[in-house]
C-alpha positions as CSV (number, residue, x, y, z in Angstrom):
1,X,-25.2,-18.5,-7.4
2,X,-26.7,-21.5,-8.4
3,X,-25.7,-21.0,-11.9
4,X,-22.4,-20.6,-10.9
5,X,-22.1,-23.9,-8.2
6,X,-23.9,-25.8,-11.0
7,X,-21.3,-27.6,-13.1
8,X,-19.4,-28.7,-9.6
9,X,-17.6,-25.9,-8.4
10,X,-17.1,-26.1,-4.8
11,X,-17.0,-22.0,-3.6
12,X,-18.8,-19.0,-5.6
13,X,-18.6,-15.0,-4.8
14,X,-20.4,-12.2,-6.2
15,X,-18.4,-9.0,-5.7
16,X,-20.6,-6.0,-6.9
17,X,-18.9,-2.8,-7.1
18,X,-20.6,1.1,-7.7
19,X,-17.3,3.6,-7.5
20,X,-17.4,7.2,-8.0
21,X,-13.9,8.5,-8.9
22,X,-13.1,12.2,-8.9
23,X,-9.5,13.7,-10.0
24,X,-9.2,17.3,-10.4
25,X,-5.2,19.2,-11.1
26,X,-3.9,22.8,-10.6
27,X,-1.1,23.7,-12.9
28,X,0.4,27.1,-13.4
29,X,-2.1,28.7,-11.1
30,X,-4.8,27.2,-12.9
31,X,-7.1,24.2,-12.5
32,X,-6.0,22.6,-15.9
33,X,-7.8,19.2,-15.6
34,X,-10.7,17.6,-14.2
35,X,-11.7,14.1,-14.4
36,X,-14.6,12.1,-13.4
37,X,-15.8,8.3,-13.3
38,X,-17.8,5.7,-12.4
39,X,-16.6,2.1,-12.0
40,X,-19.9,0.1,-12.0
41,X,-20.3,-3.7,-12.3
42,X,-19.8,-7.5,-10.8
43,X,-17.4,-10.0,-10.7
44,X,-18.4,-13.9,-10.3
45,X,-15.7,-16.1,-9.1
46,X,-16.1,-19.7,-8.9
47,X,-13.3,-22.1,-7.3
48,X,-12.9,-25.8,-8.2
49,X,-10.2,-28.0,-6.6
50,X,-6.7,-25.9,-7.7
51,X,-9.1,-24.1,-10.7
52,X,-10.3,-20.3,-10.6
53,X,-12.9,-19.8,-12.9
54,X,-13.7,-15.4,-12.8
55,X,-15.9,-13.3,-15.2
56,X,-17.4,-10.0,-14.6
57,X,-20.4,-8.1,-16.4
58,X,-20.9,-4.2,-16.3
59,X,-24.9,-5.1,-17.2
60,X,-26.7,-6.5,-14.0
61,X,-29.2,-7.6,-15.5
62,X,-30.1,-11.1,-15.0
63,X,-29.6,-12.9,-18.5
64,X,-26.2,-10.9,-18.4
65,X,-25.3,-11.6,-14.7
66,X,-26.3,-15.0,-15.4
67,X,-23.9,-15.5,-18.5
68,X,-21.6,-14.5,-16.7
69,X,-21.8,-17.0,-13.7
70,X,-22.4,-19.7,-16.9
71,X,-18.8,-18.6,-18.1
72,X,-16.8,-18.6,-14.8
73,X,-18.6,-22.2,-14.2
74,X,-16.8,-23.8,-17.0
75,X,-13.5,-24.5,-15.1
76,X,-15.4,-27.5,-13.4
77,X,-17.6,-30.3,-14.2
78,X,-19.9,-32.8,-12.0
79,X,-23.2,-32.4,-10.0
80,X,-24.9,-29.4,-9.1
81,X,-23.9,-28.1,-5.6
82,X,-27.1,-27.0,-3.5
83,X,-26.7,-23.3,-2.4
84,X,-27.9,-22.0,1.0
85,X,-30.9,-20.2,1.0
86,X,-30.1,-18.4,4.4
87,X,-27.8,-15.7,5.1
88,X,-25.3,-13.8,7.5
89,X,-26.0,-10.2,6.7
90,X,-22.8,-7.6,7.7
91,X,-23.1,-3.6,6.9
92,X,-20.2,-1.5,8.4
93,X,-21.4,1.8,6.4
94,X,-24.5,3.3,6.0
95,X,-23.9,7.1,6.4
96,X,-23.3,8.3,3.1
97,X,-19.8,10.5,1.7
98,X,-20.2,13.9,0.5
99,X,-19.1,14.0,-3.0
100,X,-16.4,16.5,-4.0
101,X,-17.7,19.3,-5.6
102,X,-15.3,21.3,-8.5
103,X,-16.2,24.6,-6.8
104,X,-14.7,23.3,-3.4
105,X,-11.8,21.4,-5.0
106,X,-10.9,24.7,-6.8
107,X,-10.9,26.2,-3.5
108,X,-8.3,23.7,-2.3
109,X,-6.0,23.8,-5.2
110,X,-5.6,27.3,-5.5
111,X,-5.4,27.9,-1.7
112,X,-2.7,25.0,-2.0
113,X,-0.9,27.3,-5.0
114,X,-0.9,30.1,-2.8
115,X,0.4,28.5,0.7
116,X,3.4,26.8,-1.6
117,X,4.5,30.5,-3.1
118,X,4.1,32.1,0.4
119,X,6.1,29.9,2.2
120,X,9.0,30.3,0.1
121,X,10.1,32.7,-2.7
122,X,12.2,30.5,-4.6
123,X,9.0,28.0,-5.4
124,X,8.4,29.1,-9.2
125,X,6.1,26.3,-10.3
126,X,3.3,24.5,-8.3
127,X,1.4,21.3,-9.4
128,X,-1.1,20.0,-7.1
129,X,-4.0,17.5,-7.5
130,X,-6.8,16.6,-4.9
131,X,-8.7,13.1,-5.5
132,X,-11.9,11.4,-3.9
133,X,-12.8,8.1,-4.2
134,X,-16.1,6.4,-2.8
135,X,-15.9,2.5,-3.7
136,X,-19.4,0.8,-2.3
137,X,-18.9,-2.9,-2.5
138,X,-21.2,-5.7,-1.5
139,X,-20.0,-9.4,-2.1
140,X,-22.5,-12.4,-1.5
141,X,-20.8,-16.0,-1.3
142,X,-21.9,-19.6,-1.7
143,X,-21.4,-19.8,2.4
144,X,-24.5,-18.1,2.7
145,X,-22.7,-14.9,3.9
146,X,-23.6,-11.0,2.7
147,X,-21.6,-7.9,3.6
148,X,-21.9,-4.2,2.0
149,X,-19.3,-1.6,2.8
150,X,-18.6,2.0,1.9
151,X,-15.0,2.6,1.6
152,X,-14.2,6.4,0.9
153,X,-11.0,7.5,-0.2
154,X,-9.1,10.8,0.0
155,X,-5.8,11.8,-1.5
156,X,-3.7,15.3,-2.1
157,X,-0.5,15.2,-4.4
158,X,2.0,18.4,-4.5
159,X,4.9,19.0,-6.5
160,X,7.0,22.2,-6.0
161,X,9.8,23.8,-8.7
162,X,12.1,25.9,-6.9
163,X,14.9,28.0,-8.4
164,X,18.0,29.3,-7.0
165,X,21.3,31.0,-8.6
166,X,20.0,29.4,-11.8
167,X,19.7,25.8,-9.8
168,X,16.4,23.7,-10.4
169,X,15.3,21.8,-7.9
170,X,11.7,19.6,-7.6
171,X,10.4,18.2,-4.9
172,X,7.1,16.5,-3.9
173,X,4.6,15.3,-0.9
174,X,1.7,13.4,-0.8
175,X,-1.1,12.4,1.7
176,X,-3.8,9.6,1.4
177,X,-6.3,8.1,3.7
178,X,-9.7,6.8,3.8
179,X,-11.8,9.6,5.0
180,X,-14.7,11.5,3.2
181,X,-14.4,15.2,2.3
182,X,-13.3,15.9,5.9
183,X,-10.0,14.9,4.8
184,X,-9.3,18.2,2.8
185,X,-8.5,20.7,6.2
186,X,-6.6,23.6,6.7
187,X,-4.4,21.8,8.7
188,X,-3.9,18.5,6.3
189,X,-3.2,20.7,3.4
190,X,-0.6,23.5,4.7
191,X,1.1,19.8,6.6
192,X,1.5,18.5,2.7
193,X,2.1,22.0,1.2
194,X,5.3,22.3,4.1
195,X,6.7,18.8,3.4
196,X,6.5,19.6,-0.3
197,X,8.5,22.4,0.2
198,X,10.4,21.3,2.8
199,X,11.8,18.7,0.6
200,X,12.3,20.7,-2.5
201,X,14.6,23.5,-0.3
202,X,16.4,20.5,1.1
203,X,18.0,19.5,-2.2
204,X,19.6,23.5,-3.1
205,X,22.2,22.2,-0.2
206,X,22.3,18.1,-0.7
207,X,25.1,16.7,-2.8
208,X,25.8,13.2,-3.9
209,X,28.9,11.2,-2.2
210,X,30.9,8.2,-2.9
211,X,29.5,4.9,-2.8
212,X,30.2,1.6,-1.1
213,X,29.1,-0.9,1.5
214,X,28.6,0.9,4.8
215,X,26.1,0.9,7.8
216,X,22.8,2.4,6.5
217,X,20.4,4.0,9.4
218,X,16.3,3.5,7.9
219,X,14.7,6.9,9.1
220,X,11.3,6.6,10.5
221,X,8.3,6.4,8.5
222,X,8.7,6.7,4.3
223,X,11.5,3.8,4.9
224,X,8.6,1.4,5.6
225,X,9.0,1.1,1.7
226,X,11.5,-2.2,2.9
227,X,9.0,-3.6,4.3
228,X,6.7,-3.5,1.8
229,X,9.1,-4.1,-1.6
230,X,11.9,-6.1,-0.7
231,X,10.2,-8.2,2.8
232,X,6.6,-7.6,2.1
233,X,5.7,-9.0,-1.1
234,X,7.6,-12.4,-0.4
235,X,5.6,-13.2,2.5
236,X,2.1,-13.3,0.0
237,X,1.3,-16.7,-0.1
238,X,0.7,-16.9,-3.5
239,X,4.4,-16.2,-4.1
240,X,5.1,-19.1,-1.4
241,X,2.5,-21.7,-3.2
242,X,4.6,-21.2,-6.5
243,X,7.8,-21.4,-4.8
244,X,8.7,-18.2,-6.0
245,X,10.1,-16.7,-2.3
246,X,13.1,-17.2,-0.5
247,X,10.4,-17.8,2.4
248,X,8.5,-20.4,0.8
249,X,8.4,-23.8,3.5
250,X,10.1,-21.5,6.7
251,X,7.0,-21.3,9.0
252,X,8.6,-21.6,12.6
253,X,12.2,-21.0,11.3
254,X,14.4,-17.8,12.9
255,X,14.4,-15.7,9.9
256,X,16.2,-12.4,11.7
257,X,16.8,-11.2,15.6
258,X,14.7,-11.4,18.3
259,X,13.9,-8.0,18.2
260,X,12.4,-7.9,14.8
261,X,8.3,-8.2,14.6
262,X,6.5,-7.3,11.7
263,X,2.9,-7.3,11.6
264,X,0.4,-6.8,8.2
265,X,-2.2,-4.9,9.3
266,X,-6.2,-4.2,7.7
267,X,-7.2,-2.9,11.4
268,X,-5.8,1.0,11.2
269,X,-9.3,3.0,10.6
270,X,-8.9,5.8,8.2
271,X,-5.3,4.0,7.1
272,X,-5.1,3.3,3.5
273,X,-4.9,-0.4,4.2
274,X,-8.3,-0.4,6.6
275,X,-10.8,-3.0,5.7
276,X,-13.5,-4.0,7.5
277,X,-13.8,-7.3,5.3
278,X,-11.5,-8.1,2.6
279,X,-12.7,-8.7,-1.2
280,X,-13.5,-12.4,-0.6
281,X,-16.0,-11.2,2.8
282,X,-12.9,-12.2,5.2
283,X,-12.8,-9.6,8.1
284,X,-10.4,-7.8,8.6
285,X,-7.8,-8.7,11.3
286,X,-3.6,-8.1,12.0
287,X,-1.4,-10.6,11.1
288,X,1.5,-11.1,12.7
289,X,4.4,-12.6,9.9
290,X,7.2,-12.3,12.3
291,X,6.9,-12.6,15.8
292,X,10.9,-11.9,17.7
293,X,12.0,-13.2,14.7
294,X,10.6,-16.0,14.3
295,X,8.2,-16.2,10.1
296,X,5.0,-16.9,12.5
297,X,2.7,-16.4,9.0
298,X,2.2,-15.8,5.5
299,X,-0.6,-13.7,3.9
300,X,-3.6,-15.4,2.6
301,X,-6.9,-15.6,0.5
302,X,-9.0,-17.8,0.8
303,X,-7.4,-20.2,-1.9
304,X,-3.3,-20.3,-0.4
305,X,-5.2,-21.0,2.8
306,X,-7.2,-24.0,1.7
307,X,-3.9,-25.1,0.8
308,X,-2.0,-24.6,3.0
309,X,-5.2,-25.6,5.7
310,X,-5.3,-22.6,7.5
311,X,-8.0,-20.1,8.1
312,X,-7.4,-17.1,5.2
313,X,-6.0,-13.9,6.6
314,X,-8.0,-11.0,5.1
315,X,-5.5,-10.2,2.4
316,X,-7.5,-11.1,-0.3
317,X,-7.6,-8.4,-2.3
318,X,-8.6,-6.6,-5.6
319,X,-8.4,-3.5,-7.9
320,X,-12.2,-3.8,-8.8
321,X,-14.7,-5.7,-9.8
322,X,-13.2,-6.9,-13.4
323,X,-10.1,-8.4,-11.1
324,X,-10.1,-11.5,-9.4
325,X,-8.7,-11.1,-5.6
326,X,-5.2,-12.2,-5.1
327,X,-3.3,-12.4,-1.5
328,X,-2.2,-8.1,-1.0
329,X,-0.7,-6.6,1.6
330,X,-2.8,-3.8,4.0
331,X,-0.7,-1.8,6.1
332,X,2.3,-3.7,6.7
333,X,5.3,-2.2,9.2
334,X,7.8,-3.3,11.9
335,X,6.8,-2.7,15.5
336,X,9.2,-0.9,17.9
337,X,11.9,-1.8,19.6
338,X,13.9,-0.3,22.7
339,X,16.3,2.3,20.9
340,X,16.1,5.8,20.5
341,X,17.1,7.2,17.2
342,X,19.9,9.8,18.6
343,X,21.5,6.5,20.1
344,X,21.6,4.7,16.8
345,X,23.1,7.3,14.8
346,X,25.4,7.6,17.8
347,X,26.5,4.1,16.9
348,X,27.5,4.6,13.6
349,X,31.3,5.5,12.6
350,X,30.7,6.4,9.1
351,X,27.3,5.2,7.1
352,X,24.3,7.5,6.1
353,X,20.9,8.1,7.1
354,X,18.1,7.0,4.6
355,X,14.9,9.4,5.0
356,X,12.5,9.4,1.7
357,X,12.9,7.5,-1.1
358,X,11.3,7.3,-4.5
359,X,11.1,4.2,-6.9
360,X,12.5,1.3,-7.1
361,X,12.5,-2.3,-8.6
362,X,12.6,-6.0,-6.1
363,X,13.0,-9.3,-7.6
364,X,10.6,-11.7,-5.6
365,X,12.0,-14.8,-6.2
366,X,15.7,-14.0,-4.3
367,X,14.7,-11.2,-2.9
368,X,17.3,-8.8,-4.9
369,X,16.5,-5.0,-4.1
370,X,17.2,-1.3,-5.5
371,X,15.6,1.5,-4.3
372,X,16.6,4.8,-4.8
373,X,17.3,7.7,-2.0
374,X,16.1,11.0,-2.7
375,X,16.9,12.6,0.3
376,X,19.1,11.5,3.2
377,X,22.8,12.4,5.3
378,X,26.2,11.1,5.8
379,X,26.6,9.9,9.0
380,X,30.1,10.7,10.5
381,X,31.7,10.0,14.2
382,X,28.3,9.4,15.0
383,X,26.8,12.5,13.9
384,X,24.4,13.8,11.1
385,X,26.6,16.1,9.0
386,X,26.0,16.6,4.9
387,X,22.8,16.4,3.1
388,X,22.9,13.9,0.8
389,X,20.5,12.9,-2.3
390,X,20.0,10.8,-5.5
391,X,21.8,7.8,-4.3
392,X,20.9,4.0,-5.5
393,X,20.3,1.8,-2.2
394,X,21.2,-1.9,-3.1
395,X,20.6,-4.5,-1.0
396,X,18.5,-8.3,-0.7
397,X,15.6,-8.6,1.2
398,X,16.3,-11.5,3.4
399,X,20.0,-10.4,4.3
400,X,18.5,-7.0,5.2
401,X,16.3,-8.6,8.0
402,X,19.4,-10.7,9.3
403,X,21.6,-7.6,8.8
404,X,18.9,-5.1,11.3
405,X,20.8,-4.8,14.2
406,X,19.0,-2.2,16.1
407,X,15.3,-1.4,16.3
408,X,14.1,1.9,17.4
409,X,11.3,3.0,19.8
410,X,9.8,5.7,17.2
411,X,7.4,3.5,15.2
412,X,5.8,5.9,12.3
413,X,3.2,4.5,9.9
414,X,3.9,6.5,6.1
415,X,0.2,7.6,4.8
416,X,1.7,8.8,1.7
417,X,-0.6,8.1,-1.4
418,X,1.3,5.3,-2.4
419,X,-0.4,2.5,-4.6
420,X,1.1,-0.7,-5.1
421,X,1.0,-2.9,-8.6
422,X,0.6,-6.7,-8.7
423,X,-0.8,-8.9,-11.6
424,X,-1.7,-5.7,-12.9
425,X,-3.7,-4.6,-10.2
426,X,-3.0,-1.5,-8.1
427,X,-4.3,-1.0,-5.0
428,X,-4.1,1.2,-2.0
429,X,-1.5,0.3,0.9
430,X,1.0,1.8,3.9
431,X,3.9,0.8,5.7
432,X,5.3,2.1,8.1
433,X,9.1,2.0,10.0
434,X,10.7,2.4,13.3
435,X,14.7,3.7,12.9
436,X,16.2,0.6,12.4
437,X,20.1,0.6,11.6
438,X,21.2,-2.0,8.7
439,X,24.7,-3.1,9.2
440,X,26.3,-3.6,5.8
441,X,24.1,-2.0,2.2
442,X,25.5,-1.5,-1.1
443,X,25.5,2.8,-1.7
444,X,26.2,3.9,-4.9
């Protein structure tokens, strides 16, 4: 640490990372791949007026840990800044995870395999894969602070072929949270098989329709996406340092209605955005960005909130060691409001009803989205009446949160596996969505 404060830098971490990474797929009936790894190394960040400074070593030894610390120190220059000796020691795990073992996982899959086929004969084809992680992390800084964390993760991803009167249809479910082995139940895997299913049936019947702007009701749950994509990212204060969001210099404005509050959260245990501390030793807390409409706060590591002087949120983030952190969202969703879902889609003349969507591209910067539906209905007189899929969802960010009329009481957090990319890190995250009714999106 020393080493690293000694040509003038004015903050140093050490994040050390051991990661055990486990993959294993079922195809066909078989288990056709199995993969295993270990992420292992440090990272040595040191921070010097507006300069970053980051190097990391997979050898920890000393001469290498040391080089290391010499090369991130280069970014400043001056005296050498005294390190304290003491420190605040923090250890939220000590109860080790039980590794996945490829006898058990091929348990899983091919019980999986045989759920899927039972449920429905028309499911010809089955592709499933089960996943552990078990990240343990410790990170020392130049405030004298220490913490060490276990942070297990658990993920199962189906998807189902179906085939009827020479129709193909695929569909797909997945589950992710941060348990241990305990994750993989009965009940967890026949709740993924049945939505995997579930899903894949619903598209023999759904049909595409024709386009336009009209009212667009946000189902519960997998619509969280909006939050995250086209509201989410733009609230990440490195975005609002460069100017980059529509947000940027709106703290205290009215950004939408009263009854919109939208809170990033790192406080959900087992949630795929739980910390206990961030990557930069910040604890983990819920931030509330928009309180009754009103941007109340931004997202922050620990260098946006030096700048901006304000205390760093816990969004600090990173995809290992060999990353730097960067401000990330955690769990991030809208609370609940006071409407039921039946009397939102009572509301609406003619629109349709978003439920589970796939991929889609946001431009940060204005806020620009596209997202694209794979399963939904058309609204009509009020009423949920075709199945409807494969429609584009176009909209901006900003004039989505103005344009949310109605909030519902039905909040549902999405723990689909769902990583997000960002500087080319990918990380874990949820969202999550109460109905909410848009008044005007492009559908086409």
């Amino acid at each position: 640490m020393s080493t690293a404060l000694g040509r003038g830098g004015e903050y140093a971490d050490i994040f050390l990372e051991h990661t055990l990474a486990t993959n294993i797929v079922l195809q066909d009936g078989l288990v056709s791949q199995a993969h295993q790894a270990v992420i292992f190394g440090a990272g040595i960040r040191v921070i010097s007026g507006s300069q970053t400074g980051y190097a990391y070593t997979m050898d920890l030894s000393p001469n290498a840990m040391l080089n290391a610390a010499r090369f991130a120190a280069t970014i400043g220059s001056g005296g050498i800044v005294a390190y304290p000796s003491h420190s605040v020691s923090q250890v939220f795990c000590t109860d080790s995870v039980q590794v996945l073992e490829s006898c058990v996982s091929r348990q899983y899959l091919l019980f999986i395999d045989q759920l899927a086929r039972s449920m429905d004969p028309r499911v010809i084809r089955v592709k499933a894969t089960i996943s552990q992680r078990i990240q343990d992390v410790e990170l020392i800084n130049s405030l004298g602070e220490c913490f060490a964390d276990q942070r297990p993760r658990a993920s199962i991803m189906i998807s189902i072929v179906m085939q009827q009167n020479g129709q193909t249809q695929m569909g797909y479910a997945t589950q992710m949270l941060q348990m241990g082995i305990d994750f993989f139940s009965e009940q967890r895997i026949r709740e993924v098989v049945e939505e995997a299913v579930s899903r894949t049936a619903f598209l023999f019947t759904a049909k595409q329709i024709r386009g336009g702007e009209m009212p667009v009701v946000m189902a519960a749950g997998a619509s969280g996406i909006l939050m995250h994509e086209a509201i989410g990212h733009s609230f990440e204060a490195d975005f609002i340092r460069t100017g980059e969001s529509i947000f940027a210099d709106k703290i205290g404005e009215m950004i939408c209605a009263p009854c919109i509050n939208i809170v990033d959260d790192g406080t959900m245990s087992y949630d795929a955005g739980f910390l206990h501390f961030d990557d930069e030793g910040v604890l983990g807390e819920r931030t509330v960005l928009v309180d009754h409409g009103r941007l109340n706060s931004y997202m922050h590591d620990r260098i946006t909130a030096k700048f901006y002087g304000v205390k760093p949120t816990g969004n600090g983030r990173r995809e290992s060691f060999r990353y730097p952190p960067q401000p990330r969202m955690r769990s991030t969703y809208m609370l609940e409001g006071d409407a039921s879902e039946e009397d939102i889609i009572h509301s609406v003349k003619r629109g349709i009803y978003a439920q589970t969507f796939t991929n889609g591209q946001v431009q940060i910067g204005a806020g620009d989205f596209t997202f694209f539906m794979k399963q939904g209905y058309l609204i009509e007189n009020g009423h949920l009446t075709q199945p409807i899929r494969d429609m584009n969802i176009i909209g901006n960010g900003p004039r989505v949160l103005k344009d949310i009329s109605i909030v519902g009481n039905n909040l549902k957090i999405d723990h689909s596996a769902y990583m997000c990319g960002k500087g080319g890190q990918s990380i874990p995250v949820s969202q999550g969505l109460p109905t909410v009714l848009v008044k005007r999106l492009v559908v086409g």
